[in-house]
Steps between C-alpha positions, in 0.01 A plus 500: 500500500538870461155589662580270768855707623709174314725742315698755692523802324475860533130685459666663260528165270175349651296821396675423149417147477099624592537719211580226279254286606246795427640501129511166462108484603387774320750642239559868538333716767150647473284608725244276382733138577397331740715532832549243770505511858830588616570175715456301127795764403713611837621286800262618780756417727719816371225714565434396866839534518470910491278498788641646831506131772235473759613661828615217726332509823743327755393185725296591863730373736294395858165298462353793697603725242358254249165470683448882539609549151224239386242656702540840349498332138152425591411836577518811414892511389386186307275715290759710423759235416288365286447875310850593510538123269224563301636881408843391420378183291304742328832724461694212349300411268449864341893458514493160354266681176729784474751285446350324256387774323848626481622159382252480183563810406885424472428158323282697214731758470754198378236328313472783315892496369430196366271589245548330180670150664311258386354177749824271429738772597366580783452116637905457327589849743260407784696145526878709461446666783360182731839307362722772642471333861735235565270285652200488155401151424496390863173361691508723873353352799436733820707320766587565861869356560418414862872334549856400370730239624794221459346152365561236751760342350679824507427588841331266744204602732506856438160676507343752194640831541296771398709681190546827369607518159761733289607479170686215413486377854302210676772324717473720751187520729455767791141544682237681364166401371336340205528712140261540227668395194444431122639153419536501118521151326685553128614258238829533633519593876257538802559867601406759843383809465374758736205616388496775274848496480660434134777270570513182722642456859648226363431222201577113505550332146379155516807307546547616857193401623501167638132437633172642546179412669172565712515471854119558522262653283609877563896446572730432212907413522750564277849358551785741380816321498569477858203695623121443530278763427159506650190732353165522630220529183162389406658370160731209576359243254531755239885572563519199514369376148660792347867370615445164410391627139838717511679252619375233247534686190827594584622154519661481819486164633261390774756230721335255790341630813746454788306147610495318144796316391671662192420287224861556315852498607616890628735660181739770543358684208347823578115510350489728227294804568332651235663849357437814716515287802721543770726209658271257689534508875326186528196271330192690569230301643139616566336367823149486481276618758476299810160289445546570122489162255685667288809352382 
């Protein structure tokens, strides 16, 4: 989770959590332990992250343009494209070691503070620090969040907007484009995050949401109160599984699909949500996949 970019942090704490996992591994430093790579310590990610961005070459406009500028790719300016990428590849990644360089050295100069902690300390330490983020014990998936809208019911016949979210804030879509987001499934609430940033856009506890589902095999749904949310990922039959088990162990109360007669008489007594849960919005029901057998 760490190694992966999971837990935001500072490099500051993720250079300390590398040190711990170096004492855990091998007790106190020596130069004689045994060192790992630095991806099995570090997130690579932070690392690339130093590096200056490619230059952005902007878009030939004309097709004549276009076909002169393909001709001399061929040629002799072609040669010397191709140099000029080679050169600063080969500049980045002397960067990219220098960087790492620097980065080991800083994660041994803290493994060496903790000499005398013995391997359950540092695991007990190593897990402290994880726990400090708000959103520890939750599964992330990478999503895009492609659109947001009104159910139907709510408001008829109006098309997916494309979204941009703030904190605290989905009910009101403007135009932009799709955004690369964590969605973080807990024992208690399905949360947003930007990624790499510590505390969610915003965080739905299980009682307001009313329905979930596949449209296809790489769109997923998930109805808000009064608002559908739709994510683009490769992972749908996973979120999926993992808020049914949620769902299920929390006892909330799976009620008839929309076309099935209810098989008992409607009460006026709220359902009972477990402690820690917020006020239902609605019975939560999970529509499979279309094609799916599932039930």
């Amino acid at each position: 989770m760490v190694l992966r970019g999971y837990v935001p942090t500072s490099e500051e704490t993720l250079q300390t959590l590398a040190a711990l996992r170096l004492q855990s591994l091998n007790s106190d430093f020596s130069t004689h332990a045994p060192f790992p790579r630095l991806e099995e310590l570090f997130p690579p990610h932070v690392l690339h992250a130093r590096l200056p961005p490619l230059p952005h070459r902007p878009p030939t406009k004309c097709r004549g343009a276009r076909l002169r500028a393909g001709l001399l790719a061929g040629g002799l300016w072609g040669q010397a494209l191709a140099k000029q990428r080679a050169e600063r590849d080969q500049r980045l990644r002397g960067r990219l070691r220098e960087e790492g360089a620097s980065t080991m050295a800083a994660i041994v100069e803290k493994w060496k503070l903790l000499q005398g902690m013995g391997r359950p300390e540092a695991m007990a330490a190593y897990m402290a620090l994880v726990r400090e983020w708000p959103g520890f014990g939750s599964t992330l998936f990478d999503v895009d969040l492609q659109a947001v809208r009104p159910q139907l019911g709510v408001v008829q016949g109006q098309l997916w907007q494309w979204a941009t979210l703030t904190a605290l804030s989905l009910q009101s879509p403007v135009g932009c484009g799709p955004q690369r987001l964590w969605l973080g499934i807990g024992a208690k609430a399905v949360s947003l995050y930007k990624p790499g940033e510590p505390e969610p856009l915003d965080s739905f506890c299980y009682g307001r949401i009313s329905s979930f589902g596949a449209s296809d095999s790489s769109t997923f749904r998930l109805s808000v109160e009064d608002r559908d949310l739709l994510f683009e990922t490769s992972q749908v039959e996973e979120i999926a599984q993992l808020l049914n088990t949620y769902l299920a162990s929390a006892g909330t109360q799976r009620l008839p699909r929309p076309q099935e007669p209810p098989t008992s008489p409607p009460t006026s007594e709220p359902t009972v949500l477990p402690q820690g849960f917020c006020t239902a919005a609605g019975p939560w029901q999970h529509r499979p996949p279309v094609g799916s057998s599932h039930s």
